[in-house]
PyMOL Python script that loads the backbone (N, CA, C, O; Angstrom):
from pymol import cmd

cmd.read_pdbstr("""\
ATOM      1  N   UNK A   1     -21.351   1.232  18.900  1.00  0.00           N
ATOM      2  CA  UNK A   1     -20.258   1.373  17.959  1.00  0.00           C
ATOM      3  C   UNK A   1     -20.228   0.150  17.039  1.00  0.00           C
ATOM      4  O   UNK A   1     -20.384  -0.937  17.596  1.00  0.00           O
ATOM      5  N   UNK A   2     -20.030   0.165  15.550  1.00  0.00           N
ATOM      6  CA  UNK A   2     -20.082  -0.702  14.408  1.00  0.00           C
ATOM      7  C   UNK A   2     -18.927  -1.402  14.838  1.00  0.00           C
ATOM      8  O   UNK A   2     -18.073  -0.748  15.438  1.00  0.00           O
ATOM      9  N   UNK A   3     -18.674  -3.062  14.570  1.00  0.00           N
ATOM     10  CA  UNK A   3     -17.247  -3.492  14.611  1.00  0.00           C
ATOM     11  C   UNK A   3     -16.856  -3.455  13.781  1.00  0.00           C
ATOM     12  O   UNK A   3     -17.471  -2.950  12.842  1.00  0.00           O
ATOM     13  N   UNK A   4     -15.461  -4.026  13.614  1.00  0.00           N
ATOM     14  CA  UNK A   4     -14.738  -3.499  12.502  1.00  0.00           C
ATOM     15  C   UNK A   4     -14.664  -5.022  11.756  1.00  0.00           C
ATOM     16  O   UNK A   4     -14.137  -5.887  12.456  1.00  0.00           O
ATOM     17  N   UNK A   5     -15.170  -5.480  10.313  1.00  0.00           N
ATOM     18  CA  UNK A   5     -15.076  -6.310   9.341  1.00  0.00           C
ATOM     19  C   UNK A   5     -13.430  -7.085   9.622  1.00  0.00           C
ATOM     20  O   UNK A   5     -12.357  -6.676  10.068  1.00  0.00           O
ATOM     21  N   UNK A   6     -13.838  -8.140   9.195  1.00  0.00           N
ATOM     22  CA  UNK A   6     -12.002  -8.657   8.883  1.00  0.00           C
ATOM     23  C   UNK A   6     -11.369  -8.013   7.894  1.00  0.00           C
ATOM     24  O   UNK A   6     -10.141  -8.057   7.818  1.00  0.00           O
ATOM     25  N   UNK A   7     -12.236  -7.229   6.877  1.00  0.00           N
ATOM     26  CA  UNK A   7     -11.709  -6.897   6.121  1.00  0.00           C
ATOM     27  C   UNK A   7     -11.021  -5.513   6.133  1.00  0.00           C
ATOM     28  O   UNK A   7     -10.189  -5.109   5.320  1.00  0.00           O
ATOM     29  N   UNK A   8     -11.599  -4.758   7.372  1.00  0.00           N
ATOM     30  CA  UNK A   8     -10.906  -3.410   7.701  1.00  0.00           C
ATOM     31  C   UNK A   8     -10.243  -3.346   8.437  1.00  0.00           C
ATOM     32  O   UNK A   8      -9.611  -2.303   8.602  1.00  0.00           O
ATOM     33  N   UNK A   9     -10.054  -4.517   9.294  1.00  0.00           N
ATOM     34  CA  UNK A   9      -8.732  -5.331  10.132  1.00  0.00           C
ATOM     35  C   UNK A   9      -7.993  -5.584   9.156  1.00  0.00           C
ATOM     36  O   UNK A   9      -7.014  -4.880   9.404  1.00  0.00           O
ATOM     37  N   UNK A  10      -7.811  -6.039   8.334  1.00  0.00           N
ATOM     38  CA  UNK A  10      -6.839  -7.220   7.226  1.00  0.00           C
ATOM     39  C   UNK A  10      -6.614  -5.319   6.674  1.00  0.00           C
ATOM     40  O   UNK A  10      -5.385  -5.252   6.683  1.00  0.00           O
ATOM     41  N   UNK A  11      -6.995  -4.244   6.350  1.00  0.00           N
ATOM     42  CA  UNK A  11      -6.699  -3.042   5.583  1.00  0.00           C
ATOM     43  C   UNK A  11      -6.146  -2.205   6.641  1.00  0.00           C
ATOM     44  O   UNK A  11      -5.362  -1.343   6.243  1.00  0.00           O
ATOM     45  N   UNK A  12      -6.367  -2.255   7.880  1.00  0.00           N
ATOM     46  CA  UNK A  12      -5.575  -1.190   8.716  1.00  0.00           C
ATOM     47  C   UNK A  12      -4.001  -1.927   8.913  1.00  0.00           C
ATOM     48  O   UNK A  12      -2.909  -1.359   8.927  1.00  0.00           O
ATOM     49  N   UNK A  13      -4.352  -3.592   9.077  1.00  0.00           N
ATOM     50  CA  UNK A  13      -3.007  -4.044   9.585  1.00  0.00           C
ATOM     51  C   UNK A  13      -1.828  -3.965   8.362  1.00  0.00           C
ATOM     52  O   UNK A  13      -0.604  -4.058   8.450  1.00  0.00           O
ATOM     53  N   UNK A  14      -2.496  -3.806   7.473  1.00  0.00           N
ATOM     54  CA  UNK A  14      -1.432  -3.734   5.428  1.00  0.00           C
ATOM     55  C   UNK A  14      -1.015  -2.700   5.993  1.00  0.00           C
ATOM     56  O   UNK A  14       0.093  -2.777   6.525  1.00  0.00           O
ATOM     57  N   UNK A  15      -1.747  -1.436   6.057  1.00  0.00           N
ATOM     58  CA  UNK A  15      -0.933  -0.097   6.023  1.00  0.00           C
ATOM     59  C   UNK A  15      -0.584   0.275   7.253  1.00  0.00           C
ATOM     60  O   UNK A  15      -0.587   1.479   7.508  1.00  0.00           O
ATOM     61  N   UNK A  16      -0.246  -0.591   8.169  1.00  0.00           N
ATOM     62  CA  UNK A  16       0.439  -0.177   9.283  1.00  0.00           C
ATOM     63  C   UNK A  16       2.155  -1.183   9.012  1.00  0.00           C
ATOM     64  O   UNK A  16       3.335  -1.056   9.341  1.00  0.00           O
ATOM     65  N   UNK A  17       1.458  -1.973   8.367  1.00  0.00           N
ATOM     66  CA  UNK A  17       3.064  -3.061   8.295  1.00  0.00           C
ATOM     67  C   UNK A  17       3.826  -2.247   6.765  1.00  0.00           C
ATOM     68  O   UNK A  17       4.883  -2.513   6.193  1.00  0.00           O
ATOM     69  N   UNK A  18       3.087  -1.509   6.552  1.00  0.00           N
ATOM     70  CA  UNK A  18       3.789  -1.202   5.339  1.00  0.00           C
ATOM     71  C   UNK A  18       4.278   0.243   5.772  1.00  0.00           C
ATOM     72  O   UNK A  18       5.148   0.906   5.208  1.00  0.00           O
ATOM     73  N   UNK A  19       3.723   0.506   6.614  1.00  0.00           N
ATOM     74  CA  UNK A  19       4.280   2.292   7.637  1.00  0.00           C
ATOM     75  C   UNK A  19       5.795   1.523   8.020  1.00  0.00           C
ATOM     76  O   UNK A  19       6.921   1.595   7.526  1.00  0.00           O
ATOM     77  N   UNK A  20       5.251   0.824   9.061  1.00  0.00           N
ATOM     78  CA  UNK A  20       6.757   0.116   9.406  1.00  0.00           C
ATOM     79  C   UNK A  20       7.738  -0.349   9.022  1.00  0.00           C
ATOM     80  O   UNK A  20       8.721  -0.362   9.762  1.00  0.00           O
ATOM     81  N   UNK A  21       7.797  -0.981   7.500  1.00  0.00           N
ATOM     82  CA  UNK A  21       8.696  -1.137   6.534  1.00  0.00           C
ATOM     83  C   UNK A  21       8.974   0.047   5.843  1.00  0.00           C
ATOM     84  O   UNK A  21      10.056  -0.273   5.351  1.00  0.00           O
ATOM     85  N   UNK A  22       8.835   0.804   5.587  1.00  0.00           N
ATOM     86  CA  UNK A  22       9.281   2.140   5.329  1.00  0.00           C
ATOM     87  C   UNK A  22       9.941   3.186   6.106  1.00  0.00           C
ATOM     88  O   UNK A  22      10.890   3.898   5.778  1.00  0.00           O
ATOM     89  N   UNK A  23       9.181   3.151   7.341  1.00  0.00           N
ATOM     90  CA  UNK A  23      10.055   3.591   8.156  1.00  0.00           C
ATOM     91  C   UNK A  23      11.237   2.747   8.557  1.00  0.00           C
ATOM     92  O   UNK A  23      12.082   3.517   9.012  1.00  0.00           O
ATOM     93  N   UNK A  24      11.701   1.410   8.590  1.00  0.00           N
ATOM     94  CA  UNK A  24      12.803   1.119   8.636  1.00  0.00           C
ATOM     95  C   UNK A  24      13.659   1.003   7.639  1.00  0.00           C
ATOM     96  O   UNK A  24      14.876   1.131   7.777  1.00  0.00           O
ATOM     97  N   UNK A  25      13.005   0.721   6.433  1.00  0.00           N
ATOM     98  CA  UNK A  25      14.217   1.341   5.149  1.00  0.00           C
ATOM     99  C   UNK A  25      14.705   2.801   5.551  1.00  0.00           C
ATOM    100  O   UNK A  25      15.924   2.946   5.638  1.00  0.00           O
ATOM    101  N   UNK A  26      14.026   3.715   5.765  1.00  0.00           N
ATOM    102  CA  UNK A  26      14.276   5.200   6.016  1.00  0.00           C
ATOM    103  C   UNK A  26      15.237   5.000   7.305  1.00  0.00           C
ATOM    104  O   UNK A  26      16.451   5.170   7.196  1.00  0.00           O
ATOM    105  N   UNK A  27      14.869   4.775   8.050  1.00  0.00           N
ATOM    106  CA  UNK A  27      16.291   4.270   9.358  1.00  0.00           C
ATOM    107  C   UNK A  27      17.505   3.543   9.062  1.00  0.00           C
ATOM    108  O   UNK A  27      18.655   3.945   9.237  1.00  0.00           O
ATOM    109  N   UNK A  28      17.070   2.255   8.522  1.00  0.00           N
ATOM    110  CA  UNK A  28      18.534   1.823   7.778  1.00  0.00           C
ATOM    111  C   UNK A  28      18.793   2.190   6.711  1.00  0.00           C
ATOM    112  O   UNK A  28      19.838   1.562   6.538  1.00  0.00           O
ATOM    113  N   UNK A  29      18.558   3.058   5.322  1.00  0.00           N
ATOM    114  CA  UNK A  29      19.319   3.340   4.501  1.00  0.00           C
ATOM    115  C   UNK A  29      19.540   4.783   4.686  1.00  0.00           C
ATOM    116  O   UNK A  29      20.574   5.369   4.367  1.00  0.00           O
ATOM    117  N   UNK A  30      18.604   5.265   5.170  1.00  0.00           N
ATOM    118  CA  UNK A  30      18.701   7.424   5.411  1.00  0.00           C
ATOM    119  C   UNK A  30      18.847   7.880   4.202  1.00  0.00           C
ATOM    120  O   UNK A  30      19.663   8.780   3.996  1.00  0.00           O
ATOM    121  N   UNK A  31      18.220   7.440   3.358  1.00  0.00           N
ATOM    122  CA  UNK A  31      18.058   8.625   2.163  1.00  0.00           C
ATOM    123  C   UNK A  31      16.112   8.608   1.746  1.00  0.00           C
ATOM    124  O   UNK A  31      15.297   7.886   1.172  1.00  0.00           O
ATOM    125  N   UNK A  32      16.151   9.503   2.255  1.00  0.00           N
ATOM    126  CA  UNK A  32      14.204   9.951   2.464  1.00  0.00           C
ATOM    127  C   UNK A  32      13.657  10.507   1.295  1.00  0.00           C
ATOM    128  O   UNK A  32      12.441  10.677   1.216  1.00  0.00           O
ATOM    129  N   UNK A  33      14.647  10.901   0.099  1.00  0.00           N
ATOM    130  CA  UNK A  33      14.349  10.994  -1.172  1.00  0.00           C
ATOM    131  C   UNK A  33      13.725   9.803  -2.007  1.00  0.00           C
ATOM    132  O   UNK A  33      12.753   9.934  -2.751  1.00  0.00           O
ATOM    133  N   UNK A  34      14.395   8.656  -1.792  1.00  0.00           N
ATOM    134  CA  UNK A  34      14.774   7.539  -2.218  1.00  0.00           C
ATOM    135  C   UNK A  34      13.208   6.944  -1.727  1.00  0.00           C
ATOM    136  O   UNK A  34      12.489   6.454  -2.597  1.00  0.00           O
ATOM    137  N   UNK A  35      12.722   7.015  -0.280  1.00  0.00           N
ATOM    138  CA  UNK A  35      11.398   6.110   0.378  1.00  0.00           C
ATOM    139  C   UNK A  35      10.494   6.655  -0.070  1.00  0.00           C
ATOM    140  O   UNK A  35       9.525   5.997  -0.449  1.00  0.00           O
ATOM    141  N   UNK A  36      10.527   8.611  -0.216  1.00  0.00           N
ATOM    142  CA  UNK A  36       9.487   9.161  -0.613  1.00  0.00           C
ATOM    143  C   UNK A  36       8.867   8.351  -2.118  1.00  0.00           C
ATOM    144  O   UNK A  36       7.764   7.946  -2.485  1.00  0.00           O
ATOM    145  N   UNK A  37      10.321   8.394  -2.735  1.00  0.00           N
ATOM    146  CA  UNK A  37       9.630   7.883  -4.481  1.00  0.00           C
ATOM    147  C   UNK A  37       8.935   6.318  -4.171  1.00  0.00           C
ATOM    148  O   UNK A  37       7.792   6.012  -4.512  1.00  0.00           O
ATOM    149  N   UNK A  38       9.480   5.803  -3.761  1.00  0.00           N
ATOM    150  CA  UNK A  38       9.108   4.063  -3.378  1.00  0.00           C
ATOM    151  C   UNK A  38       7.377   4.966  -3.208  1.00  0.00           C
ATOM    152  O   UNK A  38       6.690   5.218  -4.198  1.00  0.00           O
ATOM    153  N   UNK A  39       6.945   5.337  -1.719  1.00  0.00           N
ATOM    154  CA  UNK A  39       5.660   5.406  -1.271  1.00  0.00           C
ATOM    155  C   UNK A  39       4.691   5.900  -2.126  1.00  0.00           C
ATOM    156  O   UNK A  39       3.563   5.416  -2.034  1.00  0.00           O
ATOM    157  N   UNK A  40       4.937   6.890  -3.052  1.00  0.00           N
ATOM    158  CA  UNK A  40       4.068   7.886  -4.024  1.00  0.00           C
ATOM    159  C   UNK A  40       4.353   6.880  -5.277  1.00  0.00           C
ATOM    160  O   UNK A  40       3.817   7.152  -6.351  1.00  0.00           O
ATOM    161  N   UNK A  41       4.864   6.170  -5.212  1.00  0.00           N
ATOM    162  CA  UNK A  41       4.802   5.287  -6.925  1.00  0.00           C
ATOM    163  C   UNK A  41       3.983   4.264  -6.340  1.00  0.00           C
ATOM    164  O   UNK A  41       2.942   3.884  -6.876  1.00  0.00           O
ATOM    165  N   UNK A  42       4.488   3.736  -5.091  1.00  0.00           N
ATOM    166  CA  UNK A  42       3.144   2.177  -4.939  1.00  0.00           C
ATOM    167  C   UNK A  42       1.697   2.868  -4.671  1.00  0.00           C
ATOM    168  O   UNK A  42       0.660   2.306  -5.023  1.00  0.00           O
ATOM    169  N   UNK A  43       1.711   4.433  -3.864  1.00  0.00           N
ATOM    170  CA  UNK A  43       0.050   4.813  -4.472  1.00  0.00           C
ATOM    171  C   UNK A  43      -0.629   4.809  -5.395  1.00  0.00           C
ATOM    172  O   UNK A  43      -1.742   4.298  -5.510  1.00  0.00           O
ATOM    173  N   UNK A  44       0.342   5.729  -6.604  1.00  0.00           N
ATOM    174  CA  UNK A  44       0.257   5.763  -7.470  1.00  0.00           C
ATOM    175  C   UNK A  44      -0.455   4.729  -8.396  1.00  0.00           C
ATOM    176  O   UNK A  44      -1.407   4.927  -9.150  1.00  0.00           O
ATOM    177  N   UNK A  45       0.077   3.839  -8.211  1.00  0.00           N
ATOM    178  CA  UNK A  45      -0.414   2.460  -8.406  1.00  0.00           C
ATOM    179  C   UNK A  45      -1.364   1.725  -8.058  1.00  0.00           C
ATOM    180  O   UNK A  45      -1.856   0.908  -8.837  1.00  0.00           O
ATOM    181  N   UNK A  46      -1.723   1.867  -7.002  1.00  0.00           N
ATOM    182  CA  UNK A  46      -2.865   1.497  -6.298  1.00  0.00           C
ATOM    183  C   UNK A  46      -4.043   1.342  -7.103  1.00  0.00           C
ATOM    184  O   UNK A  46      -4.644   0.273  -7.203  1.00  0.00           O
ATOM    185  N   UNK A  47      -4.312   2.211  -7.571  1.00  0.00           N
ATOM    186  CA  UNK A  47      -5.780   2.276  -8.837  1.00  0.00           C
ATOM    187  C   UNK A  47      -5.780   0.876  -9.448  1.00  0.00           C
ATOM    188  O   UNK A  47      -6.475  -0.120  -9.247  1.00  0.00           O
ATOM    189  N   UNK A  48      -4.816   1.130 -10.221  1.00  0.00           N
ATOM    190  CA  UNK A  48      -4.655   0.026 -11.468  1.00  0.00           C
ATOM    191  C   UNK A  48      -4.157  -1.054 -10.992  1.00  0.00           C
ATOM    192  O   UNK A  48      -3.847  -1.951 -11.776  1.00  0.00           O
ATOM    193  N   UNK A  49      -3.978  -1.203  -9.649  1.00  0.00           N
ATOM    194  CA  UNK A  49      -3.853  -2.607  -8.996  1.00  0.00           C
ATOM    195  C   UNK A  49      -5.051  -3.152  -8.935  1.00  0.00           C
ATOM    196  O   UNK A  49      -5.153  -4.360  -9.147  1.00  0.00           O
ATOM    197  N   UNK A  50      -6.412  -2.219  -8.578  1.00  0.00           N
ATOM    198  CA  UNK A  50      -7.711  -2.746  -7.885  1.00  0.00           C
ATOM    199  C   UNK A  50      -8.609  -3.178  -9.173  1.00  0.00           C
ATOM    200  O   UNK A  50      -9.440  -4.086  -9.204  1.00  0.00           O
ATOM    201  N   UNK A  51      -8.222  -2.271 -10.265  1.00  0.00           N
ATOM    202  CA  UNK A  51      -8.992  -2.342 -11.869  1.00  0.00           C
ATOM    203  C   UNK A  51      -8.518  -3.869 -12.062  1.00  0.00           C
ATOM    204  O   UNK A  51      -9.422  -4.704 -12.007  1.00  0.00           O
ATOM    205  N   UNK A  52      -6.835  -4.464 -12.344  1.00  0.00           N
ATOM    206  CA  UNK A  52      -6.964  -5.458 -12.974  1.00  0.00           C
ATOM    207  C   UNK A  52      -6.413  -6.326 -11.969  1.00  0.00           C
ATOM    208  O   UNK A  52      -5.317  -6.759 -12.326  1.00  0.00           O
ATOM    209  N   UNK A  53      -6.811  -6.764 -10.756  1.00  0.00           N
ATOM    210  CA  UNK A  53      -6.809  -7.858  -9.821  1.00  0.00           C
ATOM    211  C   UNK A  53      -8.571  -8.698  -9.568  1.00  0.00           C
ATOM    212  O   UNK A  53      -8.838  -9.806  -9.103  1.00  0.00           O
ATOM    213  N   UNK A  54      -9.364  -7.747 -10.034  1.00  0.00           N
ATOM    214  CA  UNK A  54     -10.630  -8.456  -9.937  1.00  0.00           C
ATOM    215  C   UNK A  54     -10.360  -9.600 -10.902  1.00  0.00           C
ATOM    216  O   UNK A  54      -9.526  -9.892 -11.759  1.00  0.00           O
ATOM    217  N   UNK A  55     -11.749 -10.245 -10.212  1.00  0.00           N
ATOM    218  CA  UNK A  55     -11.951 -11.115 -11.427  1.00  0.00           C
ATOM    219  C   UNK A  55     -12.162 -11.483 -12.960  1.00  0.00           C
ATOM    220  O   UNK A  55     -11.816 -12.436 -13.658  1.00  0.00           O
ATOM    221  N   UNK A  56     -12.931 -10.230 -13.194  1.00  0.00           N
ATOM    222  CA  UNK A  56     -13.114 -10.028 -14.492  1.00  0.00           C
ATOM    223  C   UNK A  56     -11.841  -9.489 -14.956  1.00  0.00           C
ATOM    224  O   UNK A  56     -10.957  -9.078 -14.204  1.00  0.00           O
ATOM    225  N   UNK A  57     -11.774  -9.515 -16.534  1.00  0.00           N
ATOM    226  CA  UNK A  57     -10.469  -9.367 -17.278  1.00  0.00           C
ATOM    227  C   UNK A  57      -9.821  -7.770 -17.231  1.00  0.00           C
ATOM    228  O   UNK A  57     -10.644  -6.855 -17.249  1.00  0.00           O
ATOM    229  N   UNK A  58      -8.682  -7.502 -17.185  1.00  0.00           N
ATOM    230  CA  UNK A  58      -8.379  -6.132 -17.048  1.00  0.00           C
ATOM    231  C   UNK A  58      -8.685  -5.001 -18.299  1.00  0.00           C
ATOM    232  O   UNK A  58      -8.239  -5.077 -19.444  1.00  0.00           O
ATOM    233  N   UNK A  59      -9.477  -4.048 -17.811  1.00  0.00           N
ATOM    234  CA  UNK A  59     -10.113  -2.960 -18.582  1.00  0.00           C
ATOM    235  C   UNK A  59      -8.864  -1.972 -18.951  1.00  0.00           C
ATOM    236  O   UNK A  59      -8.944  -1.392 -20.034  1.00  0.00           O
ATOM    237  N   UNK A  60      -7.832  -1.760 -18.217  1.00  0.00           N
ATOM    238  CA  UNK A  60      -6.967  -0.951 -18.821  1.00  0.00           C
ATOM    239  C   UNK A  60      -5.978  -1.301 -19.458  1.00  0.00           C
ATOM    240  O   UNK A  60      -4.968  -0.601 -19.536  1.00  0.00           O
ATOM    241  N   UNK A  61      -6.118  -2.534 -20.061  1.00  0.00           N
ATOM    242  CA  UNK A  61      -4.591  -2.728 -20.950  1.00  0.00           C
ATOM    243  C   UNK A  61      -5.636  -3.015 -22.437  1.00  0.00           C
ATOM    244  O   UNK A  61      -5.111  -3.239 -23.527  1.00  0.00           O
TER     245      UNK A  61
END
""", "prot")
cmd.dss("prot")
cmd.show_as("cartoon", "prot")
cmd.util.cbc("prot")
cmd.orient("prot")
């Protein structure tokens, strides 16, 4: 079996701490309308986080 990189350690442990912060906004505030939009807008996003965080200069603005 392959081990797992620090770097797919450092990517499972993001989206597990970020499961868990969501699920406790959703426990302490209870409006699941409200977490859904939060989760599908920071995907959403995701792209154009990875385009202009490199090093080179950002291609989409």
């Amino acid at each position: 079996m392959r081990r797992l990189t620090w770097e797919m350690r450092l990517g499972i442990f993001l989206v597990a701490a970020s499961a868990v912060i969501y699920t406790a906004k959703f426990l302490v505030l209870g409006d699941p309308e409200n977490t859904y939009y939060y989760v599908f807008n920071a995907l959403g996003l995701v792209v154009f986080q990875i385009f202009c965080n490199s090093s080179e200069p950002c291609l989409l603005v």
